[in-house]
DOFI-227562 format. One record per residue (C-alpha): chain; y, z, x; residue number from 1. Coordinates in steps of 0.5 Angstrom, whole numbers. Example, Ala and Ser with C-alpha at 12.3 -4.5 7.8 and 13.67 -1.06 7.14 Angstrom:
<recs>
ch|north|up|east|i
A|-9|16|25|1 .
A|-2|14|27|2 .
</recs>
This chain:
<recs>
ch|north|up|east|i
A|32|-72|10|1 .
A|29|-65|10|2 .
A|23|-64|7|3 .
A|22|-60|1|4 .
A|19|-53|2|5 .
A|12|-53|0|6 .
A|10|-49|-7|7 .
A|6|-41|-5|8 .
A|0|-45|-9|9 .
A|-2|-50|-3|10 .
A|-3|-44|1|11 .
A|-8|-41|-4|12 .
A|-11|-48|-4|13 .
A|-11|-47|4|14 .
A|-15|-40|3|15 .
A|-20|-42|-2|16 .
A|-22|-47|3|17 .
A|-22|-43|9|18 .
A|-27|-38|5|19 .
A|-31|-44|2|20 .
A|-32|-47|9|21 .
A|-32|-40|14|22 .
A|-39|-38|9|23 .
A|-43|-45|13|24 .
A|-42|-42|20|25 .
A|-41|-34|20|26 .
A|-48|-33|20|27 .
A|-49|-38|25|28 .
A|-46|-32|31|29 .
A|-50|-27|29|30 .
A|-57|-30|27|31 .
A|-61|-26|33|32 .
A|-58|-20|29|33 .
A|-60|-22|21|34 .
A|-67|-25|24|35 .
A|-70|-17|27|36 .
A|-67|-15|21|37 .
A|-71|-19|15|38 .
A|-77|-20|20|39 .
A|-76|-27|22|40 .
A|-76|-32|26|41 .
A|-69|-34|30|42 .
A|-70|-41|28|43 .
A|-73|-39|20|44 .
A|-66|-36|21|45 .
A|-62|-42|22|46 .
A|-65|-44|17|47 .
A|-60|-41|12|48 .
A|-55|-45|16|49 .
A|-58|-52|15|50 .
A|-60|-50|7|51 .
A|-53|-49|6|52 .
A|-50|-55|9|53 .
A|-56|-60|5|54 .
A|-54|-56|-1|55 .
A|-47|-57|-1|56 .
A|-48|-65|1|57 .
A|-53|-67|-4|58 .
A|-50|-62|-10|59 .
A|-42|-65|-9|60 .
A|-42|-71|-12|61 .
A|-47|-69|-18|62 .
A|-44|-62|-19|63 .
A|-38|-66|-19|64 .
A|-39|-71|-24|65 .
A|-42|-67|-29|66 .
A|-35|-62|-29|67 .
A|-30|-67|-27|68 .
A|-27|-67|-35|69 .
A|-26|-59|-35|70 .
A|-18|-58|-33|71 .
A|-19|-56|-25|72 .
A|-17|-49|-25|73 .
A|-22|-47|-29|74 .
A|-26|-50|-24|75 .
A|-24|-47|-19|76 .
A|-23|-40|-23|77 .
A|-30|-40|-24|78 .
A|-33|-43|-18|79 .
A|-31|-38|-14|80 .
A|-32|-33|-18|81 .
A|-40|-35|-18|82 .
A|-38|-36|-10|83 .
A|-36|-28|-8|84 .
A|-42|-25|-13|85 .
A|-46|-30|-9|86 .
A|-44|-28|-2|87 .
A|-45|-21|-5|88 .
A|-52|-22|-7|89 .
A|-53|-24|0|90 .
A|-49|-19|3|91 .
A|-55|-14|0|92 .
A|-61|-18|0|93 .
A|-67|-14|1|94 .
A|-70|-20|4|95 .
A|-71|-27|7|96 .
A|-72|-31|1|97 .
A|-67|-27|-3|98 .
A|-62|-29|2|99 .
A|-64|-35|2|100 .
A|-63|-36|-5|101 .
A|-56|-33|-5|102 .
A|-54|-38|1|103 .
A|-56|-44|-4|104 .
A|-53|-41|-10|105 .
A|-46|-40|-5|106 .
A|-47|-48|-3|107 .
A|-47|-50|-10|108 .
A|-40|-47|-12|109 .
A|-37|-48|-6|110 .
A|-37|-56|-6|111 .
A|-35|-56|-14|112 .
A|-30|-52|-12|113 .
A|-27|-55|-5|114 .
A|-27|-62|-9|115 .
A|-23|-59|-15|116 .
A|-19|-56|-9|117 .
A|-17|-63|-6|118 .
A|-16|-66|-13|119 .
A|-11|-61|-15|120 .
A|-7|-62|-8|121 .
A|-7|-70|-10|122 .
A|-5|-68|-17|123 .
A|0|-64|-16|124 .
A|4|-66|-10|125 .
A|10|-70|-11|126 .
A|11|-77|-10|127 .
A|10|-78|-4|128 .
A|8|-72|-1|129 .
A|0|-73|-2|130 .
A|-2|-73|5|131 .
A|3|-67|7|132 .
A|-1|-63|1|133 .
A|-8|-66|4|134 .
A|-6|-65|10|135 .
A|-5|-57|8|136 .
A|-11|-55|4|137 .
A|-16|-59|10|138 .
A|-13|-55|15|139 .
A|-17|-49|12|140 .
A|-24|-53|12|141 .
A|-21|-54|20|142 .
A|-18|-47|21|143 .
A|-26|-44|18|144 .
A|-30|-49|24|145 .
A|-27|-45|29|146 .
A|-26|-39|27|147 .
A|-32|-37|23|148 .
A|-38|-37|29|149 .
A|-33|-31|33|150 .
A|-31|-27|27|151 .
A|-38|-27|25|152 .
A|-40|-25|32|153 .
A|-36|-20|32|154 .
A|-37|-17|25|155 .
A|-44|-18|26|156 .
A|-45|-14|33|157 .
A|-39|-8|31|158 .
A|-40|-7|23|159 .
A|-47|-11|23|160 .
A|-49|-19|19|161 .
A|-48|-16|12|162 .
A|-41|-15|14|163 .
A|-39|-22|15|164 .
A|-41|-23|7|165 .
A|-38|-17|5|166 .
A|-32|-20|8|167 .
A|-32|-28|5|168 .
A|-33|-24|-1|169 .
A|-27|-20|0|170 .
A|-23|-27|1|171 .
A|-26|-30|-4|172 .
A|-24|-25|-9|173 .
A|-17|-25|-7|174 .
A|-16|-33|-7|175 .
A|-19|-32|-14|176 .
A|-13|-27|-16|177 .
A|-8|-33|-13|178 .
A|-11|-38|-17|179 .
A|-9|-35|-23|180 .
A|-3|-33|-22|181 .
A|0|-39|-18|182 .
A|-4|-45|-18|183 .
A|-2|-51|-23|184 .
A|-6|-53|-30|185 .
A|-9|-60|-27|186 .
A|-12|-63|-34|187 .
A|-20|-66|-33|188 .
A|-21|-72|-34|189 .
A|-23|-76|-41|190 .
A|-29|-75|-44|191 .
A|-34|-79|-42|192 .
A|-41|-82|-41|193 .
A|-45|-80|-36|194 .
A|-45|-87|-32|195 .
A|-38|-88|-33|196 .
A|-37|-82|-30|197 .
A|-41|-83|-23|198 .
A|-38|-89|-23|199 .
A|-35|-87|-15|200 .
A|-43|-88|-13|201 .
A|-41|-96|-15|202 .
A|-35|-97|-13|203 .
A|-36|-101|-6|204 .
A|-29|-99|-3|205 .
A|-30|-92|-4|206 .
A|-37|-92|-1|207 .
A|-35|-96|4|208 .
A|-29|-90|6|209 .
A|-35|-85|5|210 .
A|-38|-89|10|211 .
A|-33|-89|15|212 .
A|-32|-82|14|213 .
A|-40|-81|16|214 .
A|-40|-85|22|215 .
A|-33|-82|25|216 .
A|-36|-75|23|217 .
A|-43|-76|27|218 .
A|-39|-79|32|219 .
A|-33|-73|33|220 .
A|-38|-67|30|221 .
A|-43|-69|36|222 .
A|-37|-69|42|223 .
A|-36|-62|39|224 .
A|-43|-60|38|225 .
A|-44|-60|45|226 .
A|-37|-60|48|227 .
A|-40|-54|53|228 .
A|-45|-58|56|229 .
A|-39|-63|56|230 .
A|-35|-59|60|231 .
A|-41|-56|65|232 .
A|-41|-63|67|233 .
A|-34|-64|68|234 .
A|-31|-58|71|235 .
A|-37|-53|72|236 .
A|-39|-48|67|237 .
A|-37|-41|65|238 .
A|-36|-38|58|239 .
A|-28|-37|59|240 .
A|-27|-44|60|241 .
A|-32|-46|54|242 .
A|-28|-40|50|243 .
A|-20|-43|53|244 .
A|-23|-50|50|245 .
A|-25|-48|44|246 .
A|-19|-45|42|247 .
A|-15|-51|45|248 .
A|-19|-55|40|249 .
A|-16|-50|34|250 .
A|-9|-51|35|251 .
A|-9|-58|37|252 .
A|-14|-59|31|253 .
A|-10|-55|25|254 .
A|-3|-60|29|255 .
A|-7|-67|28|256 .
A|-9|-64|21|257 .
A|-2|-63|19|258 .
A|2|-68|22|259 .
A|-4|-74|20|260 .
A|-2|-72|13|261 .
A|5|-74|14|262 .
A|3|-79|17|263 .
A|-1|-82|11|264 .
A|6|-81|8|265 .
A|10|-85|12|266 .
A|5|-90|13|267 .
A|1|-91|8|268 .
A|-6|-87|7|269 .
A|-10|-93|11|270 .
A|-5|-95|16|271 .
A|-5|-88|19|272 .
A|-13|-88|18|273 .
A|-14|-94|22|274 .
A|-9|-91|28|275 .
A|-14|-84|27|276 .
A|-20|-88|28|277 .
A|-17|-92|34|278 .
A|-14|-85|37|279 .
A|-20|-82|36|280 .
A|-24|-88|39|281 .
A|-20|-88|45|282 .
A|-20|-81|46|283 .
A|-27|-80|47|284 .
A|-27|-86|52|285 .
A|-22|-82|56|286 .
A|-28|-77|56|287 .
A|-32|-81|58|288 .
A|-28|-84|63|289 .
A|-26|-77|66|290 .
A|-34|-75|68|291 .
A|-36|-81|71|292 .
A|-29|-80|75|293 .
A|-32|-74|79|294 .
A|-25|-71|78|295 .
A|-28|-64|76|296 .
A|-20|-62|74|297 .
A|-20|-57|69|298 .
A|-12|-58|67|299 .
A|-15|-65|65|300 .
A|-21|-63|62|301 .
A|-16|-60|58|302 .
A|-12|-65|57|303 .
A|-17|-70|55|304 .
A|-19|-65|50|305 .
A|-13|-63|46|306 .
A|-12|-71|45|307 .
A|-19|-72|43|308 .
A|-19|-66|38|309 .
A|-11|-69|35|310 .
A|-15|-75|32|311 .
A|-22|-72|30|312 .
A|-19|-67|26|313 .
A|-13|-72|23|314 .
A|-19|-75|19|315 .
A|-19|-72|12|316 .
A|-12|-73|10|317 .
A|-12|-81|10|318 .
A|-19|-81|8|319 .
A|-18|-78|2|320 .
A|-12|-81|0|321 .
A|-15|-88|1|322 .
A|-20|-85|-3|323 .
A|-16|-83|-9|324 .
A|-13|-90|-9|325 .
A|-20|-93|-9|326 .
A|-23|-88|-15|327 .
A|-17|-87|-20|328 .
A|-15|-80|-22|329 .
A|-21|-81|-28|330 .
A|-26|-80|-24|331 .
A|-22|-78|-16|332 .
A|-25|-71|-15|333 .
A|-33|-74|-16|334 .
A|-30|-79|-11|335 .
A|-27|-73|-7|336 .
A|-34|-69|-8|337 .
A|-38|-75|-5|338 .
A|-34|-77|2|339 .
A|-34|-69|3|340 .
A|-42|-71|3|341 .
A|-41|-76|7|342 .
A|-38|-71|13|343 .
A|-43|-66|12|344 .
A|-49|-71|13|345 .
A|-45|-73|18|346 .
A|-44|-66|21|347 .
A|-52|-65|21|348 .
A|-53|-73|25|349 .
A|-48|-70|30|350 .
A|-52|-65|32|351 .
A|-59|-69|33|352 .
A|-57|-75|35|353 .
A|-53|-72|40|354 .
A|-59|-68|42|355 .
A|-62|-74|43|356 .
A|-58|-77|47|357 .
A|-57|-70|52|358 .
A|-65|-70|52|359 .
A|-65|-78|54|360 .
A|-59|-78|58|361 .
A|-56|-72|60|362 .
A|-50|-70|57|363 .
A|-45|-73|61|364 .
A|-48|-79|55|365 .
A|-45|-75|49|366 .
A|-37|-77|49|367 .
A|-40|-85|50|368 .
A|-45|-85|45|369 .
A|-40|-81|40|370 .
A|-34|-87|42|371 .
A|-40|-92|40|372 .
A|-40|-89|33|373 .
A|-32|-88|33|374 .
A|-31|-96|34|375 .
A|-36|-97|28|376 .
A|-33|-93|24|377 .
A|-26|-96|25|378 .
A|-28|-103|25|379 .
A|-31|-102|18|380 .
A|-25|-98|16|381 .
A|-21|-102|11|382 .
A|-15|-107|14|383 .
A|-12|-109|9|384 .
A|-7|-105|4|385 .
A|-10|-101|-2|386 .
A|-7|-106|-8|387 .
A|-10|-112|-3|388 .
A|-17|-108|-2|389 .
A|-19|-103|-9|390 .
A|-24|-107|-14|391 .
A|-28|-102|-17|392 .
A|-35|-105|-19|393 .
A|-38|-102|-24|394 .
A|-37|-103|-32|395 .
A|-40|-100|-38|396 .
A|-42|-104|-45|397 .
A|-35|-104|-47|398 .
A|-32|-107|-41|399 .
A|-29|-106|-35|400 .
A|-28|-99|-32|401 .
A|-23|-97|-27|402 .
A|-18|-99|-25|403 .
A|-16|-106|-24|404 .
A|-15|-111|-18|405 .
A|-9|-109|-15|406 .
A|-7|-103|-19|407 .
A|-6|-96|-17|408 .
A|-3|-89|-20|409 .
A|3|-89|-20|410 .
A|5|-98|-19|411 .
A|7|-98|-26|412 .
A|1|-100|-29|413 .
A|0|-93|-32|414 .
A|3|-87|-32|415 .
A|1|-81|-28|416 .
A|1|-75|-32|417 .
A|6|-70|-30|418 .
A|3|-63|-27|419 .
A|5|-56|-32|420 .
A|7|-50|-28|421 .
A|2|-45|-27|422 .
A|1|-41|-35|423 .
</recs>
């Protein structure tokens, strides 16, 4: 049977995410530049990577709750409308601390606004289709990692670093027309009190997925981090081989993402999260096995590295599903904001521990310390089925909150709300 084609909202969905997430690493390629410029140290410049990344962590979940009752696309409108004027301020920031501000300001927006973007993807897609959906939206966050540091690199040495907030704004005020024009009304969420609506902060199966996703992040993320140095160890370094594995990492990472959401929908969300986490686990063995080997073959190292890079970005899709079905849709885009928190935290252990280990052992450590943390985390991932596994554990002064044991949307204890076309 041949799939239904995909609506032209997703794909508005997909570049609201390539533009949030693109914002984290652009300024990365060009922080030599923005330091002489504001008068900095490189390092105080980095600085506004870090703060924009613990920002987006620590706001998702807490932003998340508050405004979860607000319908999504009302959500998204005005998030990324604060996003763009955001990226402007920086992009004509006199100062440091100026742009510093508008650096946090970006952050707080943007995780409101990739939490009601996976919320909206869920919601409208129909039934069985969520993953594929997932697995469209999450290839815009995948499609920024490896775009972002090359486009801000060029930007910033062509037109200079303000440039590259000129452009993220440029983006973001398109993708903010094509929300209004394509994306469907999903409703909020029913008025609820505060502690009913970070129920997800409770809930042991959904903090235990946000865990998975931490440990698989800090064990992907710290492979990919130092996947230079990996590769000098293997088959000798060189900028054209680090730039021919990056991009490598690209393509073959957007096909995981894709194909990981079908997946998710042919198998079940926790199914294929499992495979994922044992594909990813014994990928990076592999890498490990190849630079003990001694073969020093770049055809393998490429090899090696378009399977591993299949799995480590095949994650969110089945992730995010098992977390849904956790949650419940009364409080799903707080759960969403919280695992979103969980990969950034995760993404900032990855770079320290993996320091660590190269300063210890050496490179060639790297893709074992990170298959370590690969196999916690798919030890830790739920075995059993979703309807078997989801118990939320929390309950106000009147009674339970949540779902039942064993209930989930759409398994005829309740009725899943039907999405209207765009107004």
């Amino acid at each position: 049977m041949r799939s239904a084609a995909l609506p032209g909202w997703l794909y508005v969905l997909f570049l609201t995410l390539l533009a949030t997430a693109t914002d984290e690493f652009i300024i990365a390629g060009v922080l030599p530049v923005v330091a002489d410029d504001l008068e900095v140290s490189v390092s105080a410049a980095g600085q506004l990577v870090t703060a924009f990344a613990v920002v987006y962590a620590v706001a998702a979940p807490t932003l998340s709750a508050l405004i979860e009752r607000f319908p999504k696309r009302t959500v998204m409108v005005t998030g990324l409308v604060l996003f763009v004027l955001a990226n402007v301020a920086a992009a004509v920031a006199p100062d440091y601390w100026f742009l510093m501000a508008a650096r946090i300001g970006a952050a707080l927006c943007a995780a409101v606004v990739a939490a009601a973007v996976f919320a909206t993807a869920a919601a409208g897609a129909p039934e069985g289709a969520q993953g594929r959906y997932l697995g469209v939206v999450t290839a815009g966050m995948t499609a920024a990692l490896f775009s972002g540091v090359p486009l801000g690199s060029w930007l910033g040495g062509t037109f200079g670093w303000r440039a590259t907030f000129w452009l993220i704004a440029g983006v973001g005020a398109f993708a903010v027309v094509g929300l209004l024009v394509t994306v469907p009304a999903v409703p909020g969420g029913e008025p609820a009190p505060l502690r009913e609506r970070m129920a997800p902060l409770r809930n042991r199966a959904v903090l235990r997925l946000v865990a998975v996703t931490f440990l698989a992040a800090s064990g992907g993320l710290m492979f990919y981090t130092y996947l230079g140095a990996y590769a000098a160890e293997v088959a000798g370094g060189s900028y054209g081989l680090l730039s021919f594995l990056v991009f490598l990492v690209g393509i073959t990472g957007l096909a995981g993402a894709l194909f990981s959401g079908r997946a998710a929908d042919a198998w079940g969300p926790q199914r294929s999260l499992r495979c994922v986490l044992a594909g990813h686990a014994v990928a990076l063995a592999l890498a490990t096995g190849l630079v003990f080997s001694g073969i020093g073959s770049r055809v393998a190292l490429a090899a090696v590295i378009a399977c591993w890079a299949i799995f480590a970005w095949a994650l969110t899709p089945p992730v995010q599903g098992s977390i849904l079905a956790a949650a419940g849709p009364a409080s799903g885009m707080t759960a969403l904001s919280l695992n979103i928190s969980g990969l950034y935290l995760g993404t900032g252990v990855a770079g320290a521990a993996g320091g660590v280990v190269i300063g210890t052992y050496g490179a060639a450590y790297v893709p074992l310390a990170a298959a370590v943390l690969m196999t916690l985390s798919f030890l830790l991932a739920p075995s059993a089925s979703v309807q078997e596994a989801v118990e939320v554990d929390v309950a106000d002064e009147g009674g339970a909150v949540g779902h039942r044991k064993g209930t989930l949307p759409g398994d005829g204890a309740e009725t899943r709300r039907p999405i209207p076309a765009a107004e």
